[in-house]
GURO-579875 format. One record per residue (C-alpha): residue in three letters; x negated, y, z. Coordinates in steps of 0.02 Angstrom, whole numbers, always signed. Example, Ala and Ser with C-alpha at 12.3 -4.5 7.8 and 13.67 -1.06 7.14 Angstrom:
# residues 2
- Ala / -615 / -225 / +390
- Ser / -684 / -53 / +357
This chain:
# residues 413
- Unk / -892 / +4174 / -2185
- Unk / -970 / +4283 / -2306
- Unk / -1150 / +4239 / -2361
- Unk / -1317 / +4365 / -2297
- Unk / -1467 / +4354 / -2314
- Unk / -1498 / +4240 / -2143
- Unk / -1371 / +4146 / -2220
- Unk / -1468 / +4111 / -2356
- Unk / -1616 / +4060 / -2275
- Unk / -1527 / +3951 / -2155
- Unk / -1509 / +3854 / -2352
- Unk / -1672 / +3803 / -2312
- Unk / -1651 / +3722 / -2125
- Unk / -1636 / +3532 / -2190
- Unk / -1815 / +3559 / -2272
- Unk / -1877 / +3621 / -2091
- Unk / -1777 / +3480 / -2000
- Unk / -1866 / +3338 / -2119
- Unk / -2026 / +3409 / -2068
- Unk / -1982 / +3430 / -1867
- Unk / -1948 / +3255 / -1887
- Unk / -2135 / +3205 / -1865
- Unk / -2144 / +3292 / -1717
- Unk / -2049 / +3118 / -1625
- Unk / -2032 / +2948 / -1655
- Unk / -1885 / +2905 / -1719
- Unk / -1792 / +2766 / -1618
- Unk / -1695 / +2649 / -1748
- Unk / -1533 / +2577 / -1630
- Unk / -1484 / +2392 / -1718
- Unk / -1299 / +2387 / -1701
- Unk / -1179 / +2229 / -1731
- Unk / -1004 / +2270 / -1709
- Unk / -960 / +2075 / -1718
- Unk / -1115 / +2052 / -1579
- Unk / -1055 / +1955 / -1444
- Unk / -1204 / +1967 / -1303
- Unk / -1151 / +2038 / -1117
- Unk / -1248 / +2075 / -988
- Unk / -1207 / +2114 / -779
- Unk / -1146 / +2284 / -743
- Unk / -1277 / +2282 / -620
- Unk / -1419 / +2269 / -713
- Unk / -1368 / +2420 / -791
- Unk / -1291 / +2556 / -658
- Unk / -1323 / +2579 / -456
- Unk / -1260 / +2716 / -351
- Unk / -1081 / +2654 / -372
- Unk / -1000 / +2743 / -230
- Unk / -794 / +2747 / -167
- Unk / -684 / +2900 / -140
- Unk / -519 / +2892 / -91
- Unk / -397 / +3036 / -132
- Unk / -295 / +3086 / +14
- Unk / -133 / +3102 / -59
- Unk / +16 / +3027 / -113
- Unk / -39 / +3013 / -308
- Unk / +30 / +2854 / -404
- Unk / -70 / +2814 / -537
- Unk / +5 / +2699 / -677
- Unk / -40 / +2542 / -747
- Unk / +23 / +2632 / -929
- Unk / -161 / +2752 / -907
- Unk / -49 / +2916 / -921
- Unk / -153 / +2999 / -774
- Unk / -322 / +3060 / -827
- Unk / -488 / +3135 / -720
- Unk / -559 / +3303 / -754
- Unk / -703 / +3375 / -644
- Unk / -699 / +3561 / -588
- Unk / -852 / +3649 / -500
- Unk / -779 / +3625 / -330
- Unk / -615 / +3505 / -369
- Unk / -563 / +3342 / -446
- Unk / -408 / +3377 / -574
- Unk / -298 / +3202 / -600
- Unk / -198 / +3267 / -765
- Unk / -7 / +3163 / -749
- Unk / +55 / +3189 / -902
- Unk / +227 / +3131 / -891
- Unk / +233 / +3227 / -742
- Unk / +173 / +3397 / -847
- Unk / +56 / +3427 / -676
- Unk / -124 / +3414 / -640
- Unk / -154 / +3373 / -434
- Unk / -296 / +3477 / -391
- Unk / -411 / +3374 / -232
- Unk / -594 / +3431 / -164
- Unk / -743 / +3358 / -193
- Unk / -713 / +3281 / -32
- Unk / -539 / +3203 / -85
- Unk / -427 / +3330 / +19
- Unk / -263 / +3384 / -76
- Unk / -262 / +3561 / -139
- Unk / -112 / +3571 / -218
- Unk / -20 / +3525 / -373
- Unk / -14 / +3639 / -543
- Unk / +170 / +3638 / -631
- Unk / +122 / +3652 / -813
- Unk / +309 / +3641 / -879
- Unk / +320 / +3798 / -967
- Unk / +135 / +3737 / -1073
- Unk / +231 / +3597 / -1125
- Unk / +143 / +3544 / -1278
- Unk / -32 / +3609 / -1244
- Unk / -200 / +3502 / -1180
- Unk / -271 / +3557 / -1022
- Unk / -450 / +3599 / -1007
- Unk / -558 / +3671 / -872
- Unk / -677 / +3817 / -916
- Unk / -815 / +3824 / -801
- Unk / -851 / +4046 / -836
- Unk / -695 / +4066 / -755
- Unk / -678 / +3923 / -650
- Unk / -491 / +3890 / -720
- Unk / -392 / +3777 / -810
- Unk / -316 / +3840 / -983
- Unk / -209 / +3789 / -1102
- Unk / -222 / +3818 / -1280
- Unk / -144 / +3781 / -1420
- Unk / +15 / +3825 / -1567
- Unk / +150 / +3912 / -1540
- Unk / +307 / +3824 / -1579
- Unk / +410 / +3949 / -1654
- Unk / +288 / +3915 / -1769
- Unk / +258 / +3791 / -1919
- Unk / +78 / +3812 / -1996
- Unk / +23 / +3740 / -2148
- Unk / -129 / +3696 / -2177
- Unk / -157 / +3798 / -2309
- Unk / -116 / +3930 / -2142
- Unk / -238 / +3870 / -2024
- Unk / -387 / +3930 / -2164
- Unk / -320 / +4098 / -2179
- Unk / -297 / +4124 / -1996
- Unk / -465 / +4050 / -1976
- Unk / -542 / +4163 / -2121
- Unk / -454 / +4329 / -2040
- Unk / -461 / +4276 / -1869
- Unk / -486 / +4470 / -1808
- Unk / -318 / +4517 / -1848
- Unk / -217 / +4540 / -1698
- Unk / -39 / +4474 / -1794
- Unk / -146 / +4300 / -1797
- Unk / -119 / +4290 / -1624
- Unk / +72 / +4265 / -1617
- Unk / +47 / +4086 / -1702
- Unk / -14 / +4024 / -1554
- Unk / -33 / +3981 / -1347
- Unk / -118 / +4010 / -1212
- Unk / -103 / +3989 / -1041
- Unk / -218 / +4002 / -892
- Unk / -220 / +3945 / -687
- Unk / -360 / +4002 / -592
- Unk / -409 / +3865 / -465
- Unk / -471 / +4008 / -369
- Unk / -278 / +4043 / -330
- Unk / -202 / +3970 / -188
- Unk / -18 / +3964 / -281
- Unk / -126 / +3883 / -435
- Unk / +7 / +3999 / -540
- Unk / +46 / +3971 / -728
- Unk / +0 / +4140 / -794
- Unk / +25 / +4187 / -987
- Unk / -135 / +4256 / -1092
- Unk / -149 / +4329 / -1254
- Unk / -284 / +4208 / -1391
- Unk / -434 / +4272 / -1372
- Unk / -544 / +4286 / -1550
- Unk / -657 / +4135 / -1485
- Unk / -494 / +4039 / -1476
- Unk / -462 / +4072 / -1644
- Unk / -604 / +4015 / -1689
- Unk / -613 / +3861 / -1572
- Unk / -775 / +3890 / -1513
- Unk / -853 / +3800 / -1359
- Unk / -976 / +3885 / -1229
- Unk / -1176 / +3836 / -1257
- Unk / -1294 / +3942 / -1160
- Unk / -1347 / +4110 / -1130
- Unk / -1185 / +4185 / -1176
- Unk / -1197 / +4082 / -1334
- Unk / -1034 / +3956 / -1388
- Unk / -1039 / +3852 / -1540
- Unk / -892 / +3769 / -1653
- Unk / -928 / +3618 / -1751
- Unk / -753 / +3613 / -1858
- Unk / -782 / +3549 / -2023
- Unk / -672 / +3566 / -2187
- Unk / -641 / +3588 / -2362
- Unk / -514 / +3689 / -2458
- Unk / -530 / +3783 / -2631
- Unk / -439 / +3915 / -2528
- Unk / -629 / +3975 / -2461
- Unk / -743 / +4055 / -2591
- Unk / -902 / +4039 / -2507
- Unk / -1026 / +3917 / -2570
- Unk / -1102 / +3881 / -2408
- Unk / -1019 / +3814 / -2223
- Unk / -1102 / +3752 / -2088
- Unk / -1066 / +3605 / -1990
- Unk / -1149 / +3695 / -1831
- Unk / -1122 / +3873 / -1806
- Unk / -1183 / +3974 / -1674
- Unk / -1088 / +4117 / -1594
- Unk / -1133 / +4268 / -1498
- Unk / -976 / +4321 / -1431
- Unk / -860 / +4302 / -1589
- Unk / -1014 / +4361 / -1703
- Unk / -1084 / +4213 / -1805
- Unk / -1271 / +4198 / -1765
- Unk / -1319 / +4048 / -1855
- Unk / -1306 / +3900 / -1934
- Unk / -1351 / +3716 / -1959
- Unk / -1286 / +3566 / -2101
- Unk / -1266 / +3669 / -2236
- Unk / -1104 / +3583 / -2358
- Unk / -998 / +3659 / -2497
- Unk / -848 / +3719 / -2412
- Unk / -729 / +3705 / -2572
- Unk / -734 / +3524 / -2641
- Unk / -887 / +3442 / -2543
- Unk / -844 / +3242 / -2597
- Unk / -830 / +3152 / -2400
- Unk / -762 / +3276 / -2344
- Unk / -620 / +3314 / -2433
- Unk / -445 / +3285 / -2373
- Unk / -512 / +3281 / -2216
- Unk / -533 / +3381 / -2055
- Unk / -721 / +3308 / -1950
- Unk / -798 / +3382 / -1791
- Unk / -959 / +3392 / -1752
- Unk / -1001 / +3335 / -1562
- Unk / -1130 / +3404 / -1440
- Unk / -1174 / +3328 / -1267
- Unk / -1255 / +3423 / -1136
- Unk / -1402 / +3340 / -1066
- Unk / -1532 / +3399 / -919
- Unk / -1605 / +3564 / -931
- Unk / -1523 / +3727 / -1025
- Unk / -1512 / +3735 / -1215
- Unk / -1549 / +3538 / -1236
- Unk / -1417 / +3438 / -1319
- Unk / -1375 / +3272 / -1425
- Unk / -1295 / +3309 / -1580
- Unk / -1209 / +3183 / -1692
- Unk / -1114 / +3231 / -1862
- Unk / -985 / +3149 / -1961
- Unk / -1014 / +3014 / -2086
- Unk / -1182 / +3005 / -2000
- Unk / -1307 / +2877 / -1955
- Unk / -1436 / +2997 / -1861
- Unk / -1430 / +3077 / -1681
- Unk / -1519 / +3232 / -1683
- Unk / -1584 / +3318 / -1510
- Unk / -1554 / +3509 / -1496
- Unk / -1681 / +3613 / -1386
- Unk / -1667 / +3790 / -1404
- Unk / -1655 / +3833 / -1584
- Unk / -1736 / +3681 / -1639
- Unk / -1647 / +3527 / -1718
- Unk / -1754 / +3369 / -1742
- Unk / -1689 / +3163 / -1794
- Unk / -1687 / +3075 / -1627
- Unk / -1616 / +2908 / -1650
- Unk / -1539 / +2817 / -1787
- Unk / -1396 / +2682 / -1811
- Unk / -1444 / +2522 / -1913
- Unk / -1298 / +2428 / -1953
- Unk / -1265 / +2272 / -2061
- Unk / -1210 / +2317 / -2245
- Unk / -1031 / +2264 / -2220
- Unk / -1018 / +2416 / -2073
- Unk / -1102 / +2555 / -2190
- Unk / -1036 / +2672 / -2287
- Unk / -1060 / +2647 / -2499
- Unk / -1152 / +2769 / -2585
- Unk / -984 / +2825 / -2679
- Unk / -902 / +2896 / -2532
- Unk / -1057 / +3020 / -2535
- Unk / -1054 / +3075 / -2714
- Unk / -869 / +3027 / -2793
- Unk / -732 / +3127 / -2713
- Unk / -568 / +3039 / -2664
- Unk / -429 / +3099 / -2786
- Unk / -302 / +3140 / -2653
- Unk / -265 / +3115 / -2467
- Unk / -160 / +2950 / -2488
- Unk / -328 / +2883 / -2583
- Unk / -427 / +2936 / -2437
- Unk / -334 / +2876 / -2300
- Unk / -319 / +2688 / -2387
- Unk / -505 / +2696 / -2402
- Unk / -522 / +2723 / -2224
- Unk / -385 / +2570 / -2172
- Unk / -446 / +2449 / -2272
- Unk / -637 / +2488 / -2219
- Unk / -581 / +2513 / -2062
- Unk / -774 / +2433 / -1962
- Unk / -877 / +2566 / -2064
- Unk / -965 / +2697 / -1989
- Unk / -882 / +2868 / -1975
- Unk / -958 / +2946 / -1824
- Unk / -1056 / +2919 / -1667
- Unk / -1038 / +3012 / -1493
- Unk / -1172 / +3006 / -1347
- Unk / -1116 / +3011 / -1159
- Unk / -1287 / +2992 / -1063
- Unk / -1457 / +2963 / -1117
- Unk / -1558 / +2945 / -975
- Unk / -1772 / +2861 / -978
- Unk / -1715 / +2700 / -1016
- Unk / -1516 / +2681 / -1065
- Unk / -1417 / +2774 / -1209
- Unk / -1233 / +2756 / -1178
- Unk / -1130 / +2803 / -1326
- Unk / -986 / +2762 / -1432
- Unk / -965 / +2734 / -1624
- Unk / -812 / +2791 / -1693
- Unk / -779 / +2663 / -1858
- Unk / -658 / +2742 / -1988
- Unk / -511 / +2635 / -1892
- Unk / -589 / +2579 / -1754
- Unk / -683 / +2629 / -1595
- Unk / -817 / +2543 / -1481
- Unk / -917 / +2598 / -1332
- Unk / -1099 / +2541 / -1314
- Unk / -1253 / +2546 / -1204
- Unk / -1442 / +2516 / -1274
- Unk / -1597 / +2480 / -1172
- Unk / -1717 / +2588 / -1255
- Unk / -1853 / +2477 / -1168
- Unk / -1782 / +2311 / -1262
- Unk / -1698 / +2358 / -1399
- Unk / -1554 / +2266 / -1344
- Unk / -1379 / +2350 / -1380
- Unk / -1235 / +2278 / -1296
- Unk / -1028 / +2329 / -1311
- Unk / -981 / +2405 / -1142
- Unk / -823 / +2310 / -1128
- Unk / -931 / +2149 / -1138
- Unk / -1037 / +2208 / -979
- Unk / -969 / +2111 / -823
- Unk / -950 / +2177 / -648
- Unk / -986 / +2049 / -514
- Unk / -964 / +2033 / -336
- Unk / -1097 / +2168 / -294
- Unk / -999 / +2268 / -361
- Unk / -851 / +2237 / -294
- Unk / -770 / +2154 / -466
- Unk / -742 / +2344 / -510
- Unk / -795 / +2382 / -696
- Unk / -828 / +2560 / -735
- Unk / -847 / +2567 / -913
- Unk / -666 / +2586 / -1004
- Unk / -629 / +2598 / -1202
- Unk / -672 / +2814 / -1204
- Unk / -806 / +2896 / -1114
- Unk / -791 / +2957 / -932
- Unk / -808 / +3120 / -874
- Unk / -995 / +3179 / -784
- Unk / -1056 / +3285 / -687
- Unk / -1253 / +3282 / -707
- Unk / -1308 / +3120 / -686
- Unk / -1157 / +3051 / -616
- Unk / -1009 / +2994 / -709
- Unk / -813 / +2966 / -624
- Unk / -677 / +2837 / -654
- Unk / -494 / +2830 / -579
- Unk / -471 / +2656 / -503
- Unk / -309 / +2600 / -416
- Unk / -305 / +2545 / -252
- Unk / -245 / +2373 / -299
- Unk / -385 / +2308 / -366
- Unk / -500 / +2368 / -219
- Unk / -375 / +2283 / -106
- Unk / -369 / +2116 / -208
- Unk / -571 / +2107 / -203
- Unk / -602 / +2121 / -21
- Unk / -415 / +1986 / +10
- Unk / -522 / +1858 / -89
- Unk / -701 / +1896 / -16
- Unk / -683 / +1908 / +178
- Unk / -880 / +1892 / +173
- Unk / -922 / +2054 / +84
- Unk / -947 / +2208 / +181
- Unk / -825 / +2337 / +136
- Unk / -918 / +2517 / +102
- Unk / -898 / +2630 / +261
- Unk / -800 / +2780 / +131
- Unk / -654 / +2623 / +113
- Unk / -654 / +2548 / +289
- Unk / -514 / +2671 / +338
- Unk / -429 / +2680 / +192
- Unk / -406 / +2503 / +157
- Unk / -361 / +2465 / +341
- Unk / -222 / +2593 / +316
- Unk / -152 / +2445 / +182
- Unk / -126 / +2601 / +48
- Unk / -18 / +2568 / -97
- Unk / -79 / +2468 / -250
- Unk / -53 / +2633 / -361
- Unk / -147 / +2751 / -227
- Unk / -301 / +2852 / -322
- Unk / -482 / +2803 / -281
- Unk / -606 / +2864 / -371
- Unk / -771 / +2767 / -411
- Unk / -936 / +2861 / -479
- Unk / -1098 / +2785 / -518
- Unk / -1263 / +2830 / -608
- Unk / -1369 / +2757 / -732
- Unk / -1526 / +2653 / -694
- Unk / -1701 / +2725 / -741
């Protein structure tokens, strides 16, 4: 990225972010990773609603079947199986998509095209590296595009056909769609290979032209993050162009409306969980030094990531330098609590929704596959509670254990 002269006022964003700061109180989020309070799941959810798929789906207790939400469809991902089952909204079976022949590569919908694509290196291929910054640096030329994958099914399609597509220059450069026709990438690295003295750890794209950018660091030898690749994470929230950001090695959540960047919340953790002063100013001599830091500090902060904030909850996750915890704080309390110490009780059915990672959303709502089984085991041992009128059929039917329902529920306000 060579430097201009927006670039070099962008030099001065951190200056214009201290001083946006004012603008909003800054909520400080007290976080014990050792804390051992819990709390009923519902006190902190409603809308928790049932819906069974209607086909013959199996899903194991190993967790190698995973939900993604299309527009119009429900995609359960079986990986062993290299296929994605494709349902309706309404839990009718569409069809299944054979991914054999993108053996290797991640699935991931792309709502512009309403498709699923897979992208990712080409195996005939081993990249360095020392590769991946020069491919990076000259991402425009076309011979770039041999070292890697793509392919594409269009959900639109009613064979849901594999089809082939050459890497497109946003691929390249692993950008992800904002607004407006605007994508961002957040990839962050260092290498003495670049010989710029600016990167940003947000960059904005218009098409594959760089706009902008946010986070100014030294892309040759900046200290934490040196033998190391980070990603900066965005989270959509309600309303265009507004957005929770969170950056590595950082305590600070910063909301994004527009062009606009301001502090929104910030983690306070006990000494033991923060990071030293050091790791900000002495760089690690090489990548074995780094990587023992990291396992033998392994409860200290490396990154947050937000799923929902809604009036009253923030449900996020920290992401420790070996470890990884999922939280929800009551913004009304102050109270924090870890989500796999929230308890689901009998008005719920027994069923807890929140799992290790975050679930996928769609607006408010957020989704969870749930096996049969444990539906079935509930209602054996409570004859008294009413079952929900989307189950009634289903469960009559005596489905198998592994059958696919999924559960969805909101947050309270």
């Amino acid at each position: 990225m060579r430097s201009t002269p927006l670039l070099h006022l962008l030099i001065l964003q951190p200056l214009l972010l201290v001083a946006l700061a004012g603008q909003g109180q800054l909520q400080k989020i007290y976080l014990h990773p050792k804390a051992p309070g819990t709390e009923r799941q519902s006190a902190i959810i409603d809308s928790l609603s049932f819906l069974p798929l209607a086909h013959k789906v199996s899903l194991s207790k190993g967790g190698n079947q995973y939900l993604m939400l299309a527009t119009d469809h429900f995609l359960i991902t079986d990986y062993p199986e290299k296929a994605i089952h494709v349902f309706t909204k309404e839990g009718a079976f569409v069809g299944t998509i054979d991914y054999g022949k993108a053996d290797g590569l991640s699935p991931a919908y792309e709502a512009a095209g309403n498709r699923v694509v897979f992208y990712g290196d080409n195996k005939q291929f081993s990249l360095t590296r020392k590769d991946r910054i020069q491919i990076a640096r000259d991402w425009a030329r076309p011979g770039n595009r041999k070292y890697f994958r793509k392919y594409c099914v269009s959900l639109s399609d009613p064979q849901l056909a594999l089809r082939p597509e050459t890497p497109t220059g946003q691929d390249l450069l692993q950008t992800r769609p904002l607004y407006d026709g605007l994508s961002w990438s957040g990839q962050i690295t260092t290498s003495s290979l670049y010989d710029d003295s600016i990167a940003y750890e947000l960059k904005l794209y218009s098409g594959d032209q760089f706009l902008k950018g946010y986070f100014p660091y030294n892309p040759e030898d900046e200290p934490w993050y040196r033998y190391t690749q980070e990603n900066l994470a965005l989270t959509a929230l309600g309303g265009k162009g507004h957005y929770l950001l969170t950056r590595p090695y950082c305590d600070t959540v910063y909301r994004m409306q527009g062009d606009s960047i301001v502090p929104a919340y910030q983690l306070v953790l006990p000494l033991e969980n923060s990071l030293p002063a050091s790791f900000f100013s002495k760089s690690f001599r090489n990548r074995t030094e780094r990587e023992n830091f990291m396992r033998n500090n392994g409860w200290m902060l490396r990154q947050p990531y937000i799923y929902e904030e809604t009036p009253r909850q923030l449900y996020f996750a920290v992401r420790y330098l070996a470890n990884f915890d999922t939280y929800v704080y009551n913004k009304q309390t102050g109270t924090t609590w870890k989500a796999k110490n929230i308890r689901a009780d009998s008005s719920h059915y027994n069923v807890s929704v929140f799992g290790g990672q975050g679930l996928p959303r769609s607006g408010r709502r957020f989704y969870k596959l749930l096996r049969a089984g444990e539906l079935v085991q509930f209602f054996e041992k409570h004859k008294s509670v009413p079952v929900p009128a989307p189950l009634e059929r289903f469960l009559a039917g005596r489905p198998d254990a592994e059958a696919p329902v999924i559960v969805s529920f909101t947050f309270k306000d």
